[in-house]
N, C-alpha and C positions, 0 to 999 in steps of 0.2 A: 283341032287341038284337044287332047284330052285334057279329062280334069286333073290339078294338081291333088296329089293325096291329104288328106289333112288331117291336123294333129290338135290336141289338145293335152294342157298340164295342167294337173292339181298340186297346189305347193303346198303341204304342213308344216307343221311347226316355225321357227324364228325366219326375223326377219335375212339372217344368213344364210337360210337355206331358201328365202325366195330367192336369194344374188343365184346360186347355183342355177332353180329353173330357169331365171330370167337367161340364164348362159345358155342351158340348153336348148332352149326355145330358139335364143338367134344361132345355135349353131344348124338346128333344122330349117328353119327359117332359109339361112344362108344357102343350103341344101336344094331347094324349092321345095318344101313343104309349104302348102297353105296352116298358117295359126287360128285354129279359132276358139274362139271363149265356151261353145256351149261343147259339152263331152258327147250330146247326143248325135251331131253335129260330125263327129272326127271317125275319119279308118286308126288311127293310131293313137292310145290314150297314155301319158305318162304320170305316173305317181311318183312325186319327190317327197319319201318321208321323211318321219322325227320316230326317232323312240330314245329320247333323252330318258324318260320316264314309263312305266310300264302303262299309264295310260295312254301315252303316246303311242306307244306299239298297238295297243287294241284298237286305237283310231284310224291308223294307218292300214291294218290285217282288215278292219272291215270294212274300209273304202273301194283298198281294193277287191274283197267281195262283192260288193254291190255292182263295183263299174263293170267288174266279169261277165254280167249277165248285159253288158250291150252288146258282147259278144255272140250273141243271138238274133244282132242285127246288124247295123252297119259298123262297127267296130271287129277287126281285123289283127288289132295286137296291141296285148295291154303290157306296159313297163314298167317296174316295179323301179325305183331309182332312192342313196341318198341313205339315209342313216340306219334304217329297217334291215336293207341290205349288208351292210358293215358289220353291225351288230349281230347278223344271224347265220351269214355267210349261205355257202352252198346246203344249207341244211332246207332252205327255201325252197327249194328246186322239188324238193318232193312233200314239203307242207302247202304251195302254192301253187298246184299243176294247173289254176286256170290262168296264171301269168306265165309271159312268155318271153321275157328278158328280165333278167336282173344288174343293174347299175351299181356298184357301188362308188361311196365317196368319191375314192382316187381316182375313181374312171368314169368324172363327169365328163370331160372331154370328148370322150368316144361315144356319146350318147348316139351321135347317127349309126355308129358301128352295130349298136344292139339292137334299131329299129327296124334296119335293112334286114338283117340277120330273122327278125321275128316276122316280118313280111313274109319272107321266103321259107317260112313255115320250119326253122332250127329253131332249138331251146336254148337262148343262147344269158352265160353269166359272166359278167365284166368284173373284174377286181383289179385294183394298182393300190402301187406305195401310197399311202397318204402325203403325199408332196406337195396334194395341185392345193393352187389358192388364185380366186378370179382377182385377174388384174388388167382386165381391159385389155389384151393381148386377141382376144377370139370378139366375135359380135355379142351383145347381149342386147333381148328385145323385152321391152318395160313391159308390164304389166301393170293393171290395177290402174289407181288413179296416176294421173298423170302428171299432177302439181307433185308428187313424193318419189322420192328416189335415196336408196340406200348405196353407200359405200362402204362396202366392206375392207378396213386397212390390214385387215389379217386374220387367220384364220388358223385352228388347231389350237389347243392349251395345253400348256407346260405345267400346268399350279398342282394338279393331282389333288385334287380334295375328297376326302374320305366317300365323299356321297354320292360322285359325277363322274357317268361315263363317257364324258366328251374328250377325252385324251384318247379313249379307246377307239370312241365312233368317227373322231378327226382329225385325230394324229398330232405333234407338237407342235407348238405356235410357229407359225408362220407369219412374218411381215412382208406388204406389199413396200416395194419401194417407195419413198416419198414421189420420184420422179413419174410414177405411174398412176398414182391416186392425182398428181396434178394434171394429168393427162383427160384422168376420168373426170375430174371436177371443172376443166373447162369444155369439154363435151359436153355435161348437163349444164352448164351456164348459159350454152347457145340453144337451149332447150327449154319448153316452157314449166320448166323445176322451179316449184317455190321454197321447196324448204329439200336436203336434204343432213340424211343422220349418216356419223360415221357408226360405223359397226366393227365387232371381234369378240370375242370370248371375254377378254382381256384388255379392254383397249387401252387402259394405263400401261400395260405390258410392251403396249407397241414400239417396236424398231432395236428391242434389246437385243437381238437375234441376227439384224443385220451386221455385215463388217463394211464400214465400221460402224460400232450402235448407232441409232440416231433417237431422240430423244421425243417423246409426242409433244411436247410445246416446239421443237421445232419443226416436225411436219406443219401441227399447225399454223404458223408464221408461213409457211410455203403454201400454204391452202388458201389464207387471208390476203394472199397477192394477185389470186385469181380472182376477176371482176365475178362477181354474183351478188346478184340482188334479191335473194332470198334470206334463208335461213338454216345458218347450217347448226345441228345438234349432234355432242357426242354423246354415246350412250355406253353401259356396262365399265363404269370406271370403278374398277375395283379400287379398296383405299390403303393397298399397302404403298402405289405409288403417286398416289395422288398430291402431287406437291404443290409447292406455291407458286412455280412457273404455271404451272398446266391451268389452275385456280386463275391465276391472272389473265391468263389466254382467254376463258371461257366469257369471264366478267368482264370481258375489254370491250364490248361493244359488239355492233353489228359486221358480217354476217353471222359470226356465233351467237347465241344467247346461253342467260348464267344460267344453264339446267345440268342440273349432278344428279345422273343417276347413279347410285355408289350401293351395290351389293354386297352389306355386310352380313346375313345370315344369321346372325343372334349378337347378344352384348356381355355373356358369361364365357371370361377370359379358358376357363375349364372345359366349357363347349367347343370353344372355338379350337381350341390345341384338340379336342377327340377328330373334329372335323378336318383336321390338318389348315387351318388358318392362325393369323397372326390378330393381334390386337384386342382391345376388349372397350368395354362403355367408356373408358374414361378418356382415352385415345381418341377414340370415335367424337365424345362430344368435342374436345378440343380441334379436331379433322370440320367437322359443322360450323363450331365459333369461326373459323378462319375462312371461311368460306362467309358467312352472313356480313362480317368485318369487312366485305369489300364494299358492303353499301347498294348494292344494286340489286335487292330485295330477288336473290337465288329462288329457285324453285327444286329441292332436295328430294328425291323419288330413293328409297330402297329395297331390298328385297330379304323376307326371313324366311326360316325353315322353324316350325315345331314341332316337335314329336324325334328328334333326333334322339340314335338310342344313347342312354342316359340322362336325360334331361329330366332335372328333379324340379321341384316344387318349386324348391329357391332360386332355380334357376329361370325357370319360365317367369317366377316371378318378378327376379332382376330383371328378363327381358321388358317388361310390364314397363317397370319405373325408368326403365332406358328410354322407351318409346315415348314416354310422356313428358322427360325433360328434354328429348331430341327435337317434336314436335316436325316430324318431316310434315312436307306439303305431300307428298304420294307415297304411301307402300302399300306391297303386296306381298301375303306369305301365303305359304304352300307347307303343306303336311306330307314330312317325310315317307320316302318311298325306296323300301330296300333292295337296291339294285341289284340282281347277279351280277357279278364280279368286280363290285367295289367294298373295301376295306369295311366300310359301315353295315354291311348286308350280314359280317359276318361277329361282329360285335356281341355283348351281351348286353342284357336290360334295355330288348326293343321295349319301345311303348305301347301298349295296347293302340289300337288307333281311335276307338274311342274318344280317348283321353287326349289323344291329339287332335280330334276335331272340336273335343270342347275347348281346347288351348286355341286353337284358332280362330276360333266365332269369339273367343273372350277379349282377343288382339284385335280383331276385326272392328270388334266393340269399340273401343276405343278410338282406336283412327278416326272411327266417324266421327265423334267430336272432337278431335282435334283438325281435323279436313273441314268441319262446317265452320270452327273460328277462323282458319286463315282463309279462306272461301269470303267471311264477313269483313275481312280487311278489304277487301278490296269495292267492294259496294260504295257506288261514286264517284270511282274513279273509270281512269280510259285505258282501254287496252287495244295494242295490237292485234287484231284475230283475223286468221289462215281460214276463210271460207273455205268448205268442203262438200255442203249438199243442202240443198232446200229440203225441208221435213215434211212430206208428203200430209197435205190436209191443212196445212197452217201456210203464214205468211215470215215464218221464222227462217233462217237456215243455221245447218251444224256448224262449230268452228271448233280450231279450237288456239290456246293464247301459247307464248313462249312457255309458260308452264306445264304442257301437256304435250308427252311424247305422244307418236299414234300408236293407236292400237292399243294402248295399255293405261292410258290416264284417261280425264275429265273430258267434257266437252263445255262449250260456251252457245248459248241457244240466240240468236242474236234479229234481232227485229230490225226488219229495213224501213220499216213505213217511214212516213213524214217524223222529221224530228225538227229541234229550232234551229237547226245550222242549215236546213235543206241541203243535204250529203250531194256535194259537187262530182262530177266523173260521170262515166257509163255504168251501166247496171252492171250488179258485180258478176261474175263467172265462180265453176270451181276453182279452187288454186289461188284466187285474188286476197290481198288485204287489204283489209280495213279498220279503221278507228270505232272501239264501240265502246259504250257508258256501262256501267255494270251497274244494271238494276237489284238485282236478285241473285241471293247466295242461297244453294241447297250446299246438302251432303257435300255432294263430288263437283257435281257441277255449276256452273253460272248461269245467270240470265241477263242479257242487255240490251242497248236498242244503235245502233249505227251511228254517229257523227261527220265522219268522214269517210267518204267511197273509194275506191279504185280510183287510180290516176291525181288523186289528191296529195300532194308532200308531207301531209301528217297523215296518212295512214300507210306510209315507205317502212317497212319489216326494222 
């Protein structure tokens, strides 16, 4: 029998555009391709990129730079796949002659179409409508850790905000039907998933689009009926529709927990109208009161932008005292980056960027203590925490609590040794939870020591 060919994928950027590798992957898979993790390792390498952001695309241009040269050994044909493509079209073709397929977006589907093709030694470039959106309809094979898994409910945006090339790079919102995300969600339930996140651009946005609308607090009511013993989180909830249904969904208990990631981008109502957004600080703190008002101590993550052109003194400075009477548990800002061919690229009174990195380090500033006070709330008390990996040299392992999305928030450092309850169960695994004391509050992260193990009813998600 000959050997099967084997393939390897690099997924950049969100975690949306791992769903698409993770498609691609079982559609080769499906194929008889062997998958394997190391790229040195693979006849066929695929790159699924990002270039939301111009660093994105130099991340992407030189990955696949570098994997080019395993082309000089057992690598056989590299695939460029994913937003890089979209974004730059057939101009690729002749900036990138050591790649040998080009995928875009809309033509994840055909990804074996452009492998087969780069085999047999054609140049080959895949472009479609921006339509497609993974809904569990083709295989898709996980990657990465195995206790996490992403649903993505829809895909494309509609919103057009002055800054974002993601209507360009992915076309308009798409929603998957309710009845297909429940399909996917009881496939990971008969699966060793301990937590997953819904995902979309958009995800308050979801289901406006279908006929006839459907609403996201009723998706999720249709999600909350599939048995899973995890934990499910949604993410990227913008707050123009973030209501008191969806609030209540989130807060109602388990398998969701109360985590609001809400991407509002600044709190100066005159910002927010240049940026093509709605709302301003005052909105917003009342959007937070009603959220903390349910009682079930939320965990609030947002997202800014500074250095947006125009942004004056008073404004950055509103954003200062916005951020301080908001007190999120998590944010993250980024320094504006003027896209070709969005609306803000072409503005006047860009910012030096200077001036936006000192705005940055100066927000930055701050969240750290306000992140180390609500960090010290919690010292003493017990948390649920999502084991994820022993910390190589110690007797700790990483977790992390409802509080902390992955990839982007805190960690919890959590000590197994002997404690006074003697932690009943089996030794914990990745993916397991458990009950742990919170000794120690840093910056971002925690420190605690185990109470209850695996298999115990007080350490159940």
């Amino acid at each position: 029998m000959l050997p099967k060919t084997t393939v390897a994928l690099v997924s950049l950027g969100c975690p949306k555009n791992l769903v698409d590798s993770q498609a691609m992957l079982g559609l080769l898979d499906q194929a008889g391709y062997e998958v394997v993790e190391q790229v040195q390792a693979a006849d066929v390498i695929v790159v699924n990129t990002c270039a939301f952001i111009e660093p994105a695309q130099e991340e992407a241009i030189d990955a696949l730079l570098d994997l080019a040269e395993l082309k000089e050994g057992r690598c056989r044909a590299l695939i460029a796949a994913g937003c890089l493509v979209q974004r730059h079209g057939r101009e690729l073709l002749g900036q990138l002659p050591e790649v040998d397929a080009f995928v875009g977006v809309g033509a994840v589907p055909r990804v074996l179409q452009a492998v087969e093709g780069a085999m047999r030694g054609e140049k080959v470039f895949l472009d479609c409508p921006l339509t497609y959106v993974y809904d569990g309809s083709t295989p898709r094979l996980h990657t990465g850790a195995a206790w996490l898994s992403y649903l993505k409910i829809a895909d494309g945006c509609s919103n057009r905000c002055a800054f974002c090339t993601i209507p360009d790079l992915r076309g308009p919102y798409r929603s998957v039907p309710p009845h297909l995300l429940v399909q996917q969600l009881e496939q990971l339930s008969g699966q060793d998933v301990s937590e997953v996140c819904l995902i979309a651009q958009d995800t308050t946005a979801y289901g406006r689009d279908l006929s006839p609308p459907v609403a996201l607090h009723r998706l999720l009511d249709e999600l909350l009926a599939v048995p899973f013993s995890g934990w499910v989180r949604a993410l990227y909830l913008y707050p123009r529709h973030l209501d008191d249904e969806v609030i209540g969904r989130l807060c109602g208990g388990p398998p969701l927990v109360p985590y609001f990631d809400i991407p509002l981008q600044h709190a100066s109502a005159p910002l927010l109208r240049r940026m093509g957004r709605a709302g301003d600080a005052e909105s917003y703190l009342n959007l937070l009161q009603a959220i903390r008002a349910t009682g079930v101590d939320p965990a609030i993550r947002t997202t800014f932008i500074v250095g947006f052109p125009g942004e004056t003194d008073r404004e950055f400075e509103e954003l200062l005292r916005f951020v301080e009477a908001a007190a999120f548990d998590r944010l993250s800002c980024f320094r504006y980056w003027p896209e070709a061919g969005t609306r803000a690229a072409e503005m006047d009174e860009q910012v030096p960027m200077e001036l936006a990195d000192e705005r940055l380090d100066e927000l930055m500033q701050l969240q750290e203590d306000i992140s180390l006070r609500h960090n010290q709330r919690f010292v003493g008390r017990e948390l649920t925490v999502l084991l994820e990996e022993p910390i190589a040299g110690t007797e700790l392992w990483r977790g992390r609590t409802y509080r902390d999305a992955p990839e982007v928030d805190a960690e919890i450092k959590v000590a197994l040794g002997d404690t006074p309850e003697g932690p009943p169960g089996r030794a914990p695994q990745p993916g397991d939870f458990v009950r742990a004391r919170v000794e120690f509050a840093e910056v971002y992260d925690l420190q605690g020591r185990m109470v209850s193990g695996p298999g115990d009813d007080k350490a159940a998600p």
